[in-house]
Each structure stands twice: as structure tokens, then as C-alpha cells.
N, C-alpha and C positions, 0 to 999 in steps of 0.2 A: 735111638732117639728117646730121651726122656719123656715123660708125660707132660712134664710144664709146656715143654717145645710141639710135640706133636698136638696138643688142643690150640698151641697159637697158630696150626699152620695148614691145619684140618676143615675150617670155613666153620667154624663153629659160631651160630649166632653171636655170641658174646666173649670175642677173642681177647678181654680185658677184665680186671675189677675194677672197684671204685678204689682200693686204695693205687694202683697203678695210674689212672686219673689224676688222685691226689696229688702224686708225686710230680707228673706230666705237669701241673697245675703250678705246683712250686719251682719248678726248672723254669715254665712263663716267666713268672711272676720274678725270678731272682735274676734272671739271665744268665746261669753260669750254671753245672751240675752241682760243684763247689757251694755253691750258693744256696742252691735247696739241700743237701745233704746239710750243712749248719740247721738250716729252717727247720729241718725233720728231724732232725737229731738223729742223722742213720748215716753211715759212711759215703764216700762218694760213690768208689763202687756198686754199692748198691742200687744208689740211683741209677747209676750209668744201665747198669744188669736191668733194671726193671723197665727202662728207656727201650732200650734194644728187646725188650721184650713184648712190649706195646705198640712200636712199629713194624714188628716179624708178625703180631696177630692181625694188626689192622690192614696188614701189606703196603705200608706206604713211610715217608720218611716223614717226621713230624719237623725233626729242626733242620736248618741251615746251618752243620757245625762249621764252617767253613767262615760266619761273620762273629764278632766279638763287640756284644755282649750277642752270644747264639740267637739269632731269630726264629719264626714260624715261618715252616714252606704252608703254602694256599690250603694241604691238608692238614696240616697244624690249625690253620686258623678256623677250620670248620669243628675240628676234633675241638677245638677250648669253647666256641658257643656252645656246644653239647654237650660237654662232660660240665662247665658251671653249673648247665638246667640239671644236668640228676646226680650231682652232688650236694647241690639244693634242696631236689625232694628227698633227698636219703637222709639229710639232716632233719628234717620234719619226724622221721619214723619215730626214732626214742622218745619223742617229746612228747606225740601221737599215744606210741603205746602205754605210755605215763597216764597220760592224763584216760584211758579206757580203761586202766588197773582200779580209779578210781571212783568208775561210773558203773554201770550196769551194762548199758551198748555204749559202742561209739559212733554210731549215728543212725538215727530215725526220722525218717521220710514222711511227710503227712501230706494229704493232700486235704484239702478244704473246699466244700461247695463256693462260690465264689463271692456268694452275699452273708458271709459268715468270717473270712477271713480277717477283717477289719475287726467285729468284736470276739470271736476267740483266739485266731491266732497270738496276739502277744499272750494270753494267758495259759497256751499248750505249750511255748517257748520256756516261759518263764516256769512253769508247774517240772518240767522237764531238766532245767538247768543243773542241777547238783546229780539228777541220776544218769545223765547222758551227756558225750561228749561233744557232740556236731546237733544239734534238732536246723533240719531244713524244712517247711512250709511251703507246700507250690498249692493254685488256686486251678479251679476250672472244674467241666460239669461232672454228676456224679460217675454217669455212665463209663464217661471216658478213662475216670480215675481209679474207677474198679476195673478195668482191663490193663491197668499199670498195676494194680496192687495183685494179679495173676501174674503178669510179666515180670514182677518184682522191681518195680521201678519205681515202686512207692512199699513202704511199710504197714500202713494205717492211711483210712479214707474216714472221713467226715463227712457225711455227706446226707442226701435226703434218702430214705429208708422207702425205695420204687421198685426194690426187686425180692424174688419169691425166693426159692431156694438154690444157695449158691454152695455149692459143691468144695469142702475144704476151708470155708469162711466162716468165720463167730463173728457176730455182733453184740454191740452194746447199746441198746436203745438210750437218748438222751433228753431229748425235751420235744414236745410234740404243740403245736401251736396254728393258729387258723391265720388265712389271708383276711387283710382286712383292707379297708381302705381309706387313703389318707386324703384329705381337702383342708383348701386354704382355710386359717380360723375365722375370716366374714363369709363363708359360703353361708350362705342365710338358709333357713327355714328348718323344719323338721329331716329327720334323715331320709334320705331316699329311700324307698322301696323296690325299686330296679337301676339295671344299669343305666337303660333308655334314659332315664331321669336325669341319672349325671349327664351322660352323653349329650344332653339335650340344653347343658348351661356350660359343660368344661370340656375340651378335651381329654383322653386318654393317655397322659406321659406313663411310656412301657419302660420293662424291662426288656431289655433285645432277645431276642431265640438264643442267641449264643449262651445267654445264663441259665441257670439251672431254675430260678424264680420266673426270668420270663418265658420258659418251657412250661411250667407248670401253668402261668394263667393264661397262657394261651390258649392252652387245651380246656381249660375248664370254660374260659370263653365261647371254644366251639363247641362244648356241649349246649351250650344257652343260645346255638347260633346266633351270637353278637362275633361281629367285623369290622369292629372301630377301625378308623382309618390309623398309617401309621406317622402319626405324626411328630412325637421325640420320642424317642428312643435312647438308652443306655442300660451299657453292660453292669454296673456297678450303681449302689443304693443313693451314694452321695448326692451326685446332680440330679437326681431323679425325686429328693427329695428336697432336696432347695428349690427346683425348679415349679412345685408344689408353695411352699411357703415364700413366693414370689407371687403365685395367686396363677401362673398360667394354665394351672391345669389340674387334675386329679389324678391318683394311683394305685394301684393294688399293689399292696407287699406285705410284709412283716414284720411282727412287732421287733423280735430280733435286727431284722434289716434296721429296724430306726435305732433301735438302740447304739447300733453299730456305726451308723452315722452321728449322733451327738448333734441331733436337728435339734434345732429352734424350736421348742413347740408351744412358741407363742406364737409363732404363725401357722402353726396346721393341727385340724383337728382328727383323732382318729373314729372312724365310725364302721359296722359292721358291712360286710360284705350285701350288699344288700338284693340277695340269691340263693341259691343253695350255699349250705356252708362249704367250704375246702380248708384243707389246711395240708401240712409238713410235719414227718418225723422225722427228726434226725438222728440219727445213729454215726455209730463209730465201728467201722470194720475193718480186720484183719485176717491176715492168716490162719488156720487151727494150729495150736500148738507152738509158737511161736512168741516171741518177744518176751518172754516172761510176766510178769506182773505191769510191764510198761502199758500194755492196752485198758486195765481195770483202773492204775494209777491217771489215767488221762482222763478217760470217760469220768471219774468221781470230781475231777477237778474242776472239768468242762461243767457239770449238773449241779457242785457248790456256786459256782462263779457264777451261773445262772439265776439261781436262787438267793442269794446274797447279794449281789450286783444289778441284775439286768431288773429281776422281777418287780423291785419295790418302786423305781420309775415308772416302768411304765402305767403299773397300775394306780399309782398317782395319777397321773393322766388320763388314765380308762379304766376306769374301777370297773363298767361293765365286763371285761377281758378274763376278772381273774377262773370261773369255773373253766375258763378251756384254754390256759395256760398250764402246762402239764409238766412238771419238770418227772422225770421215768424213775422207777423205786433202783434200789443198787442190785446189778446180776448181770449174768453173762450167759453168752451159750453158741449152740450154731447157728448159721444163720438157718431159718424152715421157713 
């Protein structure tokens, strides 16, 4: 028994190649052996030979020689849905490996704290475009995202800078900035000096627990044991900040967060936390050793864009803001 014949008849996972498919493909397609041997430019023979070798591995008869133009037997017609899908993805490969000759990776993972994705994400896509061949962006909280970037299910995390030392991770500090709080622009009088004050004219529009922003003032809430009632709630900055420059309410977030949303801010004013300060660092972490220059290339982009873009609005708007607006000097390390 030759070898060709004994791997077709041996139960070998994959009793076929793709070019056998191929051929199978054009025999459909032509109706006739005759037919696809023209198509292929290979003798009939051949085809026939490579037929009878595709039905010896698969153990089953594909055609119906016996009708003219030859049909599919019920196993033919499963074999042609599945041999189309991964003749399909195997035509992706070259193009694939093309376009990764050209880049540095061919795909990097990011994940984003989720009140961030609006204003960095396009600009880690776009900073990314010419060195990389796929950039994907997924959103959700830190915590979760650094047990995916261990798993390796993510590349690089964005995220807020809450843990001590992580075992095989460098970070890259990015921009560091205070909660502050937003109200409608007629909330009249001086700025409050406590929460009670607000609470005491507006409600509390939160961010939800599910976010990585409303995780943070919630906690900082319960250190002040305040327990605003919950009464809107959202995951994301958007409606949480229109919902604000509607007049219904008031909220703690970030000057990032507003940026990110492209509020109004003719209708809302920003004013300081009016409590103990808190605030976010955000950082960018990865793997040690890892990604090549992709991690220092993002982090400098993320902290130009910041500086260039983000900073000179907002502090139009609250010149009081600029000493603790922090954009991070350039450098890398482990994370400690």
C-alpha cells in the first residue's frame, strides 16, 4: 500500500488537502470530470485519480456517477458547505501574511477602561494603522482586563493605575487627573462646600458599579459615608452628562469623561469636588518583554493627544483645573 493510500484509509484527522477540495469544487461546479480538468488545466485523469482519492479518505461516495451532468450524493452536499468555508479562510492567508510583512504585529488587543474608549480609542486605532495589521479595542473595567491581559486575551490595558505589584507587567503611566463635579450652568450661588449641599437642591446622576468611574466614586462616597439614593444611573459618560445639562441633576466624573463626550458646555458648569480631593491615573499596561516598541509607541500618542487636544478645552472652561491636570513625563518600567 502506498502512503498516499494508507493516510486516506488510516482515520487520519484530515484524510484530504485543500487542493483535493479545490478540484472536488470544480467537478460541482462544471458537472463533468471533463469539465473541471479544462477548468484546472490538469488532465482528466487526474481529476478522476484525486476524486477517488477524496472519497477513499472521507469514506463516502461524493458523486452520483451514474446521473449526467454527475450530481452530489447528501455527502457531497455537506462536503461542498465545508470545503467553500475553508477554501475561503485559506484564501485570506497570503493576503494576511502580506499585509504583516508590512507592519510590526499583525494584531494588537487593547482593552480601555470604559469611560475612555470614546476619547482615546479612535486615536490608539488610528496612531496604530501603518504599524499594525488588525488593532482591535474592547471596553470594560480594569480589574477584569488585567486578568485577560494574564490570559492573553488582550495585548495591552488602558486602564486606571489601582494595583501594586504585578508579577511580569510594565507599565506606562499616562495622565493623572481629579474627580470633579459637573452641574447645570443656572445652578445658582457659590460653589458648594459639601455633598449634603448638592444633595440638598439636585439629585445624584451616577455612573453604574458596572464602570470602572462609578466603582471609584462610589467608594470614595463611602468613605464620606454619603448614600445618595440611586436614582439614574449609567454605564457610559454620554447620557450621564446630558442628563446634567438638562438641569435634572448633578455628577461626579472626569474632565477626560467630558472631553470624551463633546458636552455642551453651555449648559453645565464644572466645579471642584467639594470634599476631600480623589482622582485617576491612568496607565497603560502590558506584558514584560513583549510587543516590541508597540507599548512606548501608544503610551506617547495617548499623552501627545492629551496635551494637544484634550487639555486646551478644558481648561478654557476651568482654568482653575490646570495645576492637577497631569499629563506623566515619557518612560517605562515594571510595574512596583
Amino acid at each position: 500500500m502506498t502512503p498516499r493510500s494508507r493516510y486516506a484509509t488510516e482515520g487520519s484527522r484530515f484524510p484530504f488537502d485543500l487542493r483535493k477540495l479545490e478540484v472536488f469544487l470544480a467537478v460541482r461546479e462544471m458537472g463533468s470530470m471533463a469539465g473541471a480538468a479544462k477548468m484546472l488545466q490538469i488532465s482528466q485523469p487526474a481529476v478522476s485519480q484525486t476524486i477517488a482519492e477524496l472519497e477513499a479518505g472521507l469514506r463516502c461516495r461524493l458523486f452520483d456517477r451514474e446521473l449526467r451532468p454527475i450530481a452530489l450524493t447528501p455527502a457531497g452536499i455537506l462536503v461542498e458547505q465545508q470545503a467553500r468555508s475553508l477554501l475561503a479562510e485559506a484564501q485570506q492567508l497570503l493576503p494576511a501574511l502580506q499585509r504583516s510583512r508590512q507592519a510590526n504585529l499583525p494584531l494588537l488587543r487593547i482593552g480601555m477602561v470604559d469611560s475612555l474608549v470614546r476619547t482615546l480609542g479612535p486615536i490608539l486605532a488610528r496612531s496604530m494603522h501603518d504599524k499594525i495589521s488588525q488593532v482591535a479595542i474592547y471596553s470594560g473595567l480594569t480589574s477584569s482586563m488585567t486578568t485577560e491581559l494574564f490570559s492573553r486575551k488582550l495585548d495591552i490595558v488602558v486602564g486606571v493605575d489601582e494595583f501594586g505589584h504585578l508579577e511580569g507587567v510594565e507599565r506606562i503611566r499616562l495622565f493623572a487627573e481629579p474627580y470633579v463635579v459637573i452641574v447645570p450652568r443656572d445652578y445658582g450661588g457659590s460653589n458648594p462646600t459639601t455633598v449634603d449641599d448638592l444633595l440638598a437642591d439636585l439629585p445624584l446622576i451616577r455612573f453604574s458599579a458596572r464602570s470602572q468611574t462609578g466603582t471609584d466614586v462610589d467608594r470614595q462616597l463611602r468613605r464620606l459615608r454619603i448614600e445618595p439614593p440611586r436614582v439614574f444611573e449609567f454605564d457610559e459618560p454620554q447620557g450621564l452628562t446630558e442628563l446634567v445639562a438638562l438641569g435634572t441633576g448633578w455628577a461626579i466624573t472626569t474632565p477626560l469623561c467630558l472631553h470624551g463626550v463633546r458636552a455642551d458646555m453651555r449648559n453645565i458648569r464644572i466645579i471642584p469636588f467639594p470634599g476631600p480631593a480623589f482622582g485617576r491615573t491612568l496607565t497603560l499596561l502590558h506584558r514584560h518583554g513583549e510587543l516590541g516598541q508597540a507599548p512606548s509607541l501608544i503610551g506617547q500618542s495617548v499623552k501627545q493627544f492629551i496635551a494637544d487636544e484634550c487639555l486646551p478645552s478644558l481648561l478654557a472652561e476651568a482654568p482653575w483645573l490646570k495645576p492637577h491636570l497631569k499629563v506623566a513625563a515619557s518612560g517605562r518600567g515594571k510595574a512596583a
